[in-house]
C-alpha positions in Angstrom: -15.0 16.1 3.1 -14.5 16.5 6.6 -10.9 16.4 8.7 -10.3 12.7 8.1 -12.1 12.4 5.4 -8.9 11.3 3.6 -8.7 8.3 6.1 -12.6 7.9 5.3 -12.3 7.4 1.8 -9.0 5.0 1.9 -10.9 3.0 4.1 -14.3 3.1 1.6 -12.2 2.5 -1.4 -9.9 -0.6 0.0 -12.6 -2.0 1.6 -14.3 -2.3 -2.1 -11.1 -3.8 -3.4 -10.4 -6.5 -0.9 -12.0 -9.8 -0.2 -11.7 -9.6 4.2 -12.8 -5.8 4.4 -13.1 -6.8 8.1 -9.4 -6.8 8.5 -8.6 -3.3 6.8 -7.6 -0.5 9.6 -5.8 2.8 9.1 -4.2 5.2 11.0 -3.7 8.9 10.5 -0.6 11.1 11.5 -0.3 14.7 10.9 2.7 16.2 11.3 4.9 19.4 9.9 5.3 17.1 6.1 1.6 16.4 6.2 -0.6 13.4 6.5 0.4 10.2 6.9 -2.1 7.3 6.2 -1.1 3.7 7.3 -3.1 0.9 5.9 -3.1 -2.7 7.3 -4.8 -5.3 5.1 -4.8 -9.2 5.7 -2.2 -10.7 3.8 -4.0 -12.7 1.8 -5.0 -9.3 0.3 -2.1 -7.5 -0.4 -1.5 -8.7 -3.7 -4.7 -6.8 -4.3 -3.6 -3.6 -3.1 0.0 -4.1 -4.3 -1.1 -4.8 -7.8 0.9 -5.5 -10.8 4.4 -4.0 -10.2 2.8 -1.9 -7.6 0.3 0.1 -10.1 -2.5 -0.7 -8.2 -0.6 1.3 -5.3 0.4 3.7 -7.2 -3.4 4.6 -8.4 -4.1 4.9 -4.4 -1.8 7.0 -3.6 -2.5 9.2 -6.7 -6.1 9.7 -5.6 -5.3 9.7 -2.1 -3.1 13.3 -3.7 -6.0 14.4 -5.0 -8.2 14.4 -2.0 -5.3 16.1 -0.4 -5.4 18.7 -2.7 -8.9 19.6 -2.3 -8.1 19.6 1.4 -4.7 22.0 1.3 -2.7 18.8 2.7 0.0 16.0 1.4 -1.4 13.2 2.2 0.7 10.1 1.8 0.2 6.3 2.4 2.3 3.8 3.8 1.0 0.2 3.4 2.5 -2.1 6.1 3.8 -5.5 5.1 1.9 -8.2 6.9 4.6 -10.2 9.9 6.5 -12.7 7.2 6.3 -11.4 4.6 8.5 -11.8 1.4 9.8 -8.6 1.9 12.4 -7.3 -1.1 14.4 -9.9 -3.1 18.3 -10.2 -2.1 20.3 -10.0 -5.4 22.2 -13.5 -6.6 25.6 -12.7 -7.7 26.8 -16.0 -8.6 26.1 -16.8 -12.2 26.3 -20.4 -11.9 23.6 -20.7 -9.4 21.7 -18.5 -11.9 21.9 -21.0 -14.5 21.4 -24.2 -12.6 18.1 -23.1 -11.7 17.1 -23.0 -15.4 17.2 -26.6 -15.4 18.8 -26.8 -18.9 
């Protein structure tokens, strides 16, 4: 593979996962820790690249490891959350909210 030809094949194999492959752009970094990939997907799509408890994600980033690998870098992959998105869950504390929402 050539110099970016990590970027190349992130690119190749999100575009084959997503359903607006028009809307998939990366960027590379490389700095002293190694590569950084940055992937932006439309965010109808990122349930597709997030998969099931992020294994989906997880599979990426192991093959984008290999490539690196083969190429003497780290390559790693950040995927950027789309502008409002869920974001992480906050944490309920109060038990009784907990169990009104069961409906019981």
């Amino acid at each position: 593979m050539t110099r970016a030809g990590d970027q190349e094949f992130l690119e190749f194999l999100i575009k084959a996962l997503v359903d607006n492959p028009d809307a998939v752009k990366t960027d590379r970094k490389v700095d002293e820790m190694g590569v950084l990939l940055t992937l932006h997907v439309d965010p109808a799509d990122m349930g597709k690249i997030i998969g099931r408890s992020g294994q989906t994600a997880k599979a990426i980033r192991s093959l984008l490891r290999v490539v690196g690998i083969k190429n003497n870098a780290r390559v790693n992959l950040k995927i950027e959350e789309p502008e409002g998105g869920k974001g992480p869950r906050a944490a309920r504390s109060d038990f009784d909210s907990v169990v009104g929402d069961l409906n019981l």
